[in-house]
PAPANU-975402 format. One line per field, with one value per atom (N, C-alpha, C): residue number from 1; atom name; z, y, x. Coordinates in steps of 0.001 Angstrom, whole numbers. Each point is the difference from the previous one (the first is absolute). Layout:
% PAPANU-975402
i (NUM, ...)
at (CA, ...)
Z (Z, ...)
Y (Y, ...)
X (X, ...)
***
This chain:
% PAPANU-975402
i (1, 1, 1, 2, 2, 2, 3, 3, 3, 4, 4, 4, 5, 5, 5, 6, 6, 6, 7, 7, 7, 8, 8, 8, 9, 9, 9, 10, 10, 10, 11, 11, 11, 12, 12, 12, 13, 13, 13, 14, 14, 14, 15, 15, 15, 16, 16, 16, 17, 17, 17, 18, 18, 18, 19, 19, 19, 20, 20, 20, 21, 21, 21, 22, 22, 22, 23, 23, 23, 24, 24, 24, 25, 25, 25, 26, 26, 26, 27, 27, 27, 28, 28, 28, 29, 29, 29, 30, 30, 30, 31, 31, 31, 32, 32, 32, 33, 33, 33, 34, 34, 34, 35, 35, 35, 36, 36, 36, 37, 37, 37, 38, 38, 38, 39, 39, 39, 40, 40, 40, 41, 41, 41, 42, 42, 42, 43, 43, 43, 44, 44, 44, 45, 45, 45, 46, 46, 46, 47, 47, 47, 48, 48, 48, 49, 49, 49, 50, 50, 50, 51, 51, 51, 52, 52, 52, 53, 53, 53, 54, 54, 54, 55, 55, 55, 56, 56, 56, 57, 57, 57, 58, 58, 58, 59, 59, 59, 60, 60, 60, 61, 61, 61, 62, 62, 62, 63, 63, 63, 64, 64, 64, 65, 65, 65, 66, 66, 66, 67, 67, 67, 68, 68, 68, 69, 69, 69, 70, 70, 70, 71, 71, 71, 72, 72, 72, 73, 73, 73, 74, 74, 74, 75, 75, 75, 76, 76, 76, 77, 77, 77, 78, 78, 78, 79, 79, 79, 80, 80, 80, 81, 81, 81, 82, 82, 82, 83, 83, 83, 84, 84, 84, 85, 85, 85, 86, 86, 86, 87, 87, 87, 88, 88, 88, 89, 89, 89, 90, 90, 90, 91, 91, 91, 92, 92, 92, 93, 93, 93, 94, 94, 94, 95, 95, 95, 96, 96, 96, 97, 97, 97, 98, 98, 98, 99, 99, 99, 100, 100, 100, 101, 101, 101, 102, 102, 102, 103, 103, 103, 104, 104, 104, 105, 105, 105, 106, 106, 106, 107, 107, 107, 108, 108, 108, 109, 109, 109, 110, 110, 110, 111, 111, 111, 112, 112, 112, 113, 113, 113, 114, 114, 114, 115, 115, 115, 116, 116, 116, 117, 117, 117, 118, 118, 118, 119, 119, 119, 120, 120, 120, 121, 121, 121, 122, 122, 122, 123, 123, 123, 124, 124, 124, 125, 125, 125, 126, 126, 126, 127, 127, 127, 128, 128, 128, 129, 129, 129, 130, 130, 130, 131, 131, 131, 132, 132, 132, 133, 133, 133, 134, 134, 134, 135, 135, 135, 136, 136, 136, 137, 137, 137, 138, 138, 138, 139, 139, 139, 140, 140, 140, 141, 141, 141, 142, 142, 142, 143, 143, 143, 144, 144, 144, 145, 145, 145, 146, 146, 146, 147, 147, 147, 148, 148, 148, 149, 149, 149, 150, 150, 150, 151, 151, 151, 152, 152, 152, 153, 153, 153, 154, 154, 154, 155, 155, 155, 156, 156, 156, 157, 157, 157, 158, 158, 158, 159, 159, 159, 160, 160, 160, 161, 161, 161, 162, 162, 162, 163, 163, 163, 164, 164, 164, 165, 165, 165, 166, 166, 166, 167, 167, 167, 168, 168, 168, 169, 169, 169, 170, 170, 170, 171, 171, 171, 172, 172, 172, 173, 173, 173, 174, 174, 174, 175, 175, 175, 176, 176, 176, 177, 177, 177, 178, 178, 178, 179, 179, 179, 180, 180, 180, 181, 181, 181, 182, 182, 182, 183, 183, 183, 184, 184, 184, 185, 185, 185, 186, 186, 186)
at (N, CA, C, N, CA, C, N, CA, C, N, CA, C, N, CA, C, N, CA, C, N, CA, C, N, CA, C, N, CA, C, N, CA, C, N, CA, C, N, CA, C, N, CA, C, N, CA, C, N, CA, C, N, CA, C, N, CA, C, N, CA, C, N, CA, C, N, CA, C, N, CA, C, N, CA, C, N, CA, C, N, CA, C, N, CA, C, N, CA, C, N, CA, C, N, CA, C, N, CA, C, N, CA, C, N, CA, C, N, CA, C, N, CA, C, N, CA, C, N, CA, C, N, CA, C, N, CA, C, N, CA, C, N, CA, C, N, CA, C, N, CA, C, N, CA, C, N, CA, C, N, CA, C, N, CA, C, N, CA, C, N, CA, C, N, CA, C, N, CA, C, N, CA, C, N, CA, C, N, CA, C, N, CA, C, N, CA, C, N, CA, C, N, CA, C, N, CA, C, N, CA, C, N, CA, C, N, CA, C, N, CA, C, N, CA, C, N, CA, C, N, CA, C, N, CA, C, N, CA, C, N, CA, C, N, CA, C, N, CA, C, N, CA, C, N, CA, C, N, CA, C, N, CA, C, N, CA, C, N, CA, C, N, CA, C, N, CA, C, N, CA, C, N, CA, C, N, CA, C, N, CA, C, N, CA, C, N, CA, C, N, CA, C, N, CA, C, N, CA, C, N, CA, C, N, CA, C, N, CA, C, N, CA, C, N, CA, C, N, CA, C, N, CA, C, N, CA, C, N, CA, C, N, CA, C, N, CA, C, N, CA, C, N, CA, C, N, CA, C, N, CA, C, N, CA, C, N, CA, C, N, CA, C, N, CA, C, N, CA, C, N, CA, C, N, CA, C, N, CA, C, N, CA, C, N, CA, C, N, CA, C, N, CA, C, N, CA, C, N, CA, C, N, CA, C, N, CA, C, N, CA, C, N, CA, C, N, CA, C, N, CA, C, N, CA, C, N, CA, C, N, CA, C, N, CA, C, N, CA, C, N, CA, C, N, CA, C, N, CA, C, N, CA, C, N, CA, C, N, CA, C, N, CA, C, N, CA, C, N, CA, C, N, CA, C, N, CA, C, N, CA, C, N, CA, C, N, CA, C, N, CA, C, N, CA, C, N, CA, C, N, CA, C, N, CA, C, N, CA, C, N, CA, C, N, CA, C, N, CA, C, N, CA, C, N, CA, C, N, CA, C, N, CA, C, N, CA, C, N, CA, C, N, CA, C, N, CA, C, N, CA, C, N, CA, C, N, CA, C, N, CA, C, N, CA, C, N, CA, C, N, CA, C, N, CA, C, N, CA, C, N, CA, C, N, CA, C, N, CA, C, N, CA, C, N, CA, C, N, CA, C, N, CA, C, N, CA, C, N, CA, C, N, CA, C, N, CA, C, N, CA, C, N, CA, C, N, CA, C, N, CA, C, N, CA, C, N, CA, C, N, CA, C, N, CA, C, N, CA, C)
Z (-8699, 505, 976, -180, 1006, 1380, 1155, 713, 107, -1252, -7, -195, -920, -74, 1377, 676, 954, 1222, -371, 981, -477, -1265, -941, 606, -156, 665, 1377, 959, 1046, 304, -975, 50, -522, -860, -505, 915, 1147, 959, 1247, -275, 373, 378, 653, 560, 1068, -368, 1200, -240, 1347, -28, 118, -502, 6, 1089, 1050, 1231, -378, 134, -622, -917, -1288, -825, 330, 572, 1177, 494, 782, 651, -733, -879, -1111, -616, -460, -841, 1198, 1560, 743, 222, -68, 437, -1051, -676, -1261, -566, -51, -54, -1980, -262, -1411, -1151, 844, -700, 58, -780, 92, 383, 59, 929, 1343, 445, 1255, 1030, -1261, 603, 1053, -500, 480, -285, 532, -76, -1563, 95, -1638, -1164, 220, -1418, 359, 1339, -202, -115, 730, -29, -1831, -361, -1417, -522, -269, -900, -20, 1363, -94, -394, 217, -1028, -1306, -486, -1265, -555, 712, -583, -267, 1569, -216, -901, -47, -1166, -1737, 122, -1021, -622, 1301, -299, 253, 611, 370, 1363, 625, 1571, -151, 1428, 201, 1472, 761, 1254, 1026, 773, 1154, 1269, 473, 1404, 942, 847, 1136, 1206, 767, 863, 1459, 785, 1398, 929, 1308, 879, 545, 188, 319, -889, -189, -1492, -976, -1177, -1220, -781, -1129, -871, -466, 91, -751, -1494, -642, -1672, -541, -479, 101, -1893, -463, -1507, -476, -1630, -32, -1362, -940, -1035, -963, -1394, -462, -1476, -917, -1387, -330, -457, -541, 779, 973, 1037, -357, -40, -619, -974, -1468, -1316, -163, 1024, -22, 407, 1562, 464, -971, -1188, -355, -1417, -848, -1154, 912, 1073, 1125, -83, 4, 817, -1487, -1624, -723, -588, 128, -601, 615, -738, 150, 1341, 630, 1689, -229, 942, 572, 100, -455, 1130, 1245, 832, 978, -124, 335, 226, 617, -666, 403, 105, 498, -250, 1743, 96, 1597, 220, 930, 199, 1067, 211, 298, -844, -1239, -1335, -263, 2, -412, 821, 1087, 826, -244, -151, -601, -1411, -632, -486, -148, 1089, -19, 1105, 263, 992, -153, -1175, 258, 821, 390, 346, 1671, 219, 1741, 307, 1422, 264, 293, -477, 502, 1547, 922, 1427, -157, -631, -614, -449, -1454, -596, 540, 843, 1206, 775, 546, 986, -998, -778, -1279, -150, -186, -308, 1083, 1081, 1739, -10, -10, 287, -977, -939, -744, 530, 165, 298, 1184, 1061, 1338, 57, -1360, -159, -413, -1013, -423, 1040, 430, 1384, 889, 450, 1025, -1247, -838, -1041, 229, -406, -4, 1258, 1299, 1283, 138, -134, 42, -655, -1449, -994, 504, 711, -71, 1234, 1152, 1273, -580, -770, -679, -179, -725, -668, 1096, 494, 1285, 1155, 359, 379, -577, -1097, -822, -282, 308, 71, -1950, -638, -1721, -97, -1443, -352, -780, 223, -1475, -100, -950, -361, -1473, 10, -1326, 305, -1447, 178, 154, 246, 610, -921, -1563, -617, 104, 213, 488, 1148, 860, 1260, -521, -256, -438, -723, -694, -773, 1002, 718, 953, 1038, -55, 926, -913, -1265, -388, -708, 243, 240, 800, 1192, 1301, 56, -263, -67, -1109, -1271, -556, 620, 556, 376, 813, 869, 775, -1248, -798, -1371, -659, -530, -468, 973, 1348, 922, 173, 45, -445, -662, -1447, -1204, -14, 369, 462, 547, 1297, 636, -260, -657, -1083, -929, -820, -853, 766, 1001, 364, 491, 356, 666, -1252, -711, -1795, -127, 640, -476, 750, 1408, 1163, -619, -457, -455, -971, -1582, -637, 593, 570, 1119, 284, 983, 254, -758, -1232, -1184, -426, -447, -672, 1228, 781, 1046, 311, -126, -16, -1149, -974, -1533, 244, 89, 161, 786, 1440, 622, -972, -844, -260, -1532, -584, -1031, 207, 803, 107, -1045)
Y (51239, 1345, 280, 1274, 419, 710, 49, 727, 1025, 616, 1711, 104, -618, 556, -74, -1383, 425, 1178, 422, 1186, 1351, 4, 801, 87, -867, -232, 599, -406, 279, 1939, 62, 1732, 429, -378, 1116, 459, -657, 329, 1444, 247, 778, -456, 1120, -261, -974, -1368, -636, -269, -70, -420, -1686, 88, -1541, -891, 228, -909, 285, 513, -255, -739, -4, -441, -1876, 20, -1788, -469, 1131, -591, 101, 686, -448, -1560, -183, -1311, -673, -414, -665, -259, 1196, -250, -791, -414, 80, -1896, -813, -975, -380, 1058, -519, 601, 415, 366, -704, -723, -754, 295, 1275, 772, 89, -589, 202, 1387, 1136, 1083, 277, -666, -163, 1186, 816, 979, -26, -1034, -16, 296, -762, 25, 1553, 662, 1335, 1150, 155, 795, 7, -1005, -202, 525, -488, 524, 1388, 588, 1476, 1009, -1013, 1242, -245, -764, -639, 1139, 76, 757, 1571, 67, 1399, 666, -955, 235, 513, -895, 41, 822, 778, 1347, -607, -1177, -483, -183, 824, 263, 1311, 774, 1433, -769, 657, -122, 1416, 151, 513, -278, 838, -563, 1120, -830, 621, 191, 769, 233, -369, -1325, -68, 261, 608, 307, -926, -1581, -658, -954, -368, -864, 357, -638, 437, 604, 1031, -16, -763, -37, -1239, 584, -873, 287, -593, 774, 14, -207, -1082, -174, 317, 784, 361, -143, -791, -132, 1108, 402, 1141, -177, 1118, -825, -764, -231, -667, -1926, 59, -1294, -95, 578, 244, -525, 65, -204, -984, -924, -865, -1603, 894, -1283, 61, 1084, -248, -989, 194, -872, -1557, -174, -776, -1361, 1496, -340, -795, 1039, -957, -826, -917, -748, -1783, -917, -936, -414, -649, -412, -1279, -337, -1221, -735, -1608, -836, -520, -813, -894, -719, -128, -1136, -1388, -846, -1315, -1021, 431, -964, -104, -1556, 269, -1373, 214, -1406, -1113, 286, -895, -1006, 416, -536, -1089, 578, -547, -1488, 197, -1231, -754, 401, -1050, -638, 344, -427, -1177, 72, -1363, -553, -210, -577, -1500, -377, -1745, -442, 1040, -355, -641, 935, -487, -625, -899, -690, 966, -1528, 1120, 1363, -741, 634, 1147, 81, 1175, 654, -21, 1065, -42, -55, 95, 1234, -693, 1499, 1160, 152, 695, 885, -637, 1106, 596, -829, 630, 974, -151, 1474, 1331, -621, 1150, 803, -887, 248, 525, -129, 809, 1338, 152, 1301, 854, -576, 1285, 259, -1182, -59, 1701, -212, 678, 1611, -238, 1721, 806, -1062, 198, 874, -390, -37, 1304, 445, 940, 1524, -657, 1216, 165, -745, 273, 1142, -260, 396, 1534, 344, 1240, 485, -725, 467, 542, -1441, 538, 1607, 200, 1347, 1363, -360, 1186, 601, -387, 1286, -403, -34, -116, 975, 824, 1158, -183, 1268, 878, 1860, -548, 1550, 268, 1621, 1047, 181, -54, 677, -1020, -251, -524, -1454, 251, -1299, -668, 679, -761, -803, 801, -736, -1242, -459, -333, -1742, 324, -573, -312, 737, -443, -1131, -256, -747, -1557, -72, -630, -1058, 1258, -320, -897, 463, -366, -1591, -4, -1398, -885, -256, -659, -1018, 529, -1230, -1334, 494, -1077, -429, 594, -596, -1241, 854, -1537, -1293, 301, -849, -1252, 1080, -846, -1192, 863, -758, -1256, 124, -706, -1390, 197, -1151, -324, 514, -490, -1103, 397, -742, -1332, 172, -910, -1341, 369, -419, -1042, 353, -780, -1158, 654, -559, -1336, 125, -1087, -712, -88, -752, -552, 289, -494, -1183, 611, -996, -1712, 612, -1145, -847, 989, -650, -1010, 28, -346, -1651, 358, -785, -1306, 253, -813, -688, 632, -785, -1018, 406, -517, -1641, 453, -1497, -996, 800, -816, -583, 580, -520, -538, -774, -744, 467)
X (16898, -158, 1143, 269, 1380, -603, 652, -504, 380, 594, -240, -1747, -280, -1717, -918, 563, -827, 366, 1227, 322, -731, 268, -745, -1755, -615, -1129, -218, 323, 313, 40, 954, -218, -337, -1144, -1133, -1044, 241, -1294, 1184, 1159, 517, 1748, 784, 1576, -227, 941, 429, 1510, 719, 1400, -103, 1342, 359, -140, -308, -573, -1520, -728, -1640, 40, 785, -150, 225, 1013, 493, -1774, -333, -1169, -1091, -155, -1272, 526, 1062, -160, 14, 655, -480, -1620, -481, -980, -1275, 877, -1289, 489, -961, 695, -382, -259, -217, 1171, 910, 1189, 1442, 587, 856, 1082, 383, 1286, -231, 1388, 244, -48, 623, 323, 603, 1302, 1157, 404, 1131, 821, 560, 777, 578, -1178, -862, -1368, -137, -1253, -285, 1158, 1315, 526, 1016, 220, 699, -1041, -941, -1367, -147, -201, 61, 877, 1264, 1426, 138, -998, 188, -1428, -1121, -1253, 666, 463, 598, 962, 1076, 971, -619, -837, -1088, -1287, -109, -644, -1614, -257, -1546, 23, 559, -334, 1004, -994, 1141, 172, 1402, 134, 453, -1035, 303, 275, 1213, 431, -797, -354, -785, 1089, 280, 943, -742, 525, -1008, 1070, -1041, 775, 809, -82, 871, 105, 1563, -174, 836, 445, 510, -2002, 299, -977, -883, -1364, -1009, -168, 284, 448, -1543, -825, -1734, 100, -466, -112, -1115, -405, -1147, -131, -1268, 312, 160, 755, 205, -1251, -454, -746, 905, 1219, 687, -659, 136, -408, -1776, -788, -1082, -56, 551, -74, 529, 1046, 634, -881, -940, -875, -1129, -492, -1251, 526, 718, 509, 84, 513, -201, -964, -984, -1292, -844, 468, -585, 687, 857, 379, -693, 312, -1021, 506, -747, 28, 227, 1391, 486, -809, -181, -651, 872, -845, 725, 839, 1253, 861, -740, -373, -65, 502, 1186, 1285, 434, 2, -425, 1459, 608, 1025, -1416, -758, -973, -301, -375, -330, 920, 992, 1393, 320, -70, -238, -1306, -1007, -904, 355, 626, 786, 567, 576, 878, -203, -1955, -870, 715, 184, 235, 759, 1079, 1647, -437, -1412, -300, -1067, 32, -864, -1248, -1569, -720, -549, 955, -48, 949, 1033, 1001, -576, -1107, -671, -1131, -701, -1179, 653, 1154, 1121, 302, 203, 468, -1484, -644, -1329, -699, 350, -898, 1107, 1400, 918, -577, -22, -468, -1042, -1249, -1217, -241, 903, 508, 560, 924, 514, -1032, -701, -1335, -1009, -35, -751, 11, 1218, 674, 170, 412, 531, -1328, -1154, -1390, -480, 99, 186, -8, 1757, 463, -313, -356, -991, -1057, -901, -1509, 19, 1282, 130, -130, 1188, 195, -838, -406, -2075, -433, -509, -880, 132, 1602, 798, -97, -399, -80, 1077, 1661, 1056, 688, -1145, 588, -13, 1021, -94, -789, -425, -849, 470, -200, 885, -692, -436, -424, -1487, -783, -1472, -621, -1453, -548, 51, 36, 9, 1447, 808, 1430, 279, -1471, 284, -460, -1173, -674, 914, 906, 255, 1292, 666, 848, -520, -1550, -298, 21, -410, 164, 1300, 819, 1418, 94, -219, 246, -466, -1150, -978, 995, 734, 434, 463, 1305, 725, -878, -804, -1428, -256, -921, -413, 825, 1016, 1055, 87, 266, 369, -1201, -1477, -651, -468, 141, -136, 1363, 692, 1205, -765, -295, -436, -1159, -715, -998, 567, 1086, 603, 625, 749, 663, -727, -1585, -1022, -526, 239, -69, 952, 1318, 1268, -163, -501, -144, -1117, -806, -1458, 997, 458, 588, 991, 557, 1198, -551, -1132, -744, -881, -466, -772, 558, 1768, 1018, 40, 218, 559, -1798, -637, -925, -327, 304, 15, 1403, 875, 912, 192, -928, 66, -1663, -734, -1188, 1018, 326, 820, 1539, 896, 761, 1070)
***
């Protein structure tokens, strides 16, 4: 998926300029763009050029113009063909993996450290999402079932992170399963 669609998205619920548009994907941790200057502002001369965004400049009293993007039908007809085509799965392709991997190469106190780092980072990502949660400052944005579904947005990334250290919680039992067979069988 490109992040024209999700800009596309973004402005069906109405005009935002290219700094809203920065702080919606900041704010939203289930979107893989940075929303960096280069990604939103390229994207938008690229929609516009294209006839799936109109742009108006707003004239402020202090300041250059705020250039306000708004989706056009053309941007409409573009996110709904979009909208049906078959849905991505997850990338499960993790360089975590990858290093278990080539678990043999280290002692077992190395891959003990190796999986507590890990297990510290979700720890702590976890931490940090639930805080969010807990704050309430997630977006939601449109009618009431959008909000709705924006919350559940919102909740994913916890979810995965979860299920994550769920898994890994497997990975450590296995570890030690392995490692006790190991000293009963010589």
């Amino acid at each position: 998926m490109s992040i024209a669609f999700a800009i596309l998205a973004f402005l069906i619920h109405g005009p935002l300029s290219g700094y809203d548009l920065k702080k919606r994907f900041a704010e939203c941790e289930s979107l893989h763009w940075t929303g960096n200057n280069n990604q939103v502002y390229r994207t938008l001369v690229h929609l516009h050029e294209t006839g799936l965004v109109a742009r108006e400049d707003q004239q402020s009293r202090e300041g250059p113009a705020r250039k306000l993007y708004s989706i056009t039908p053309a941007g409409e007809d573009a996110l709904r063909s979009w909208l049906q085509e078959e849905p991505d799965l997850p990338d499960c392709r993790d360089s975590f993996l990858v290093r278990l991997m080539a678990a043999d190469l280290l002692a077992p106190g190395e891959l003990d450290r190796l999986i507590a780092a890990y297990e510290e980072q979700l720890r702590m990502k976890l931490i940090m999402l639930e805080e969010k949660q807990r704050r309430g400052g997630r977006p939601e944005y449109g009618s009431p079932l959008q909000r709705e579904l924006w919350r559940l947005i919102n909740d994913h990334p916890a979810a995965v992170l979860r299920a994550e250290r769920d898994w890994l919680l497997t990975v450590q039992w296995a570890v030690q399963r392995q490692r006790a067979g190991a000293r009963e069988n010589p």
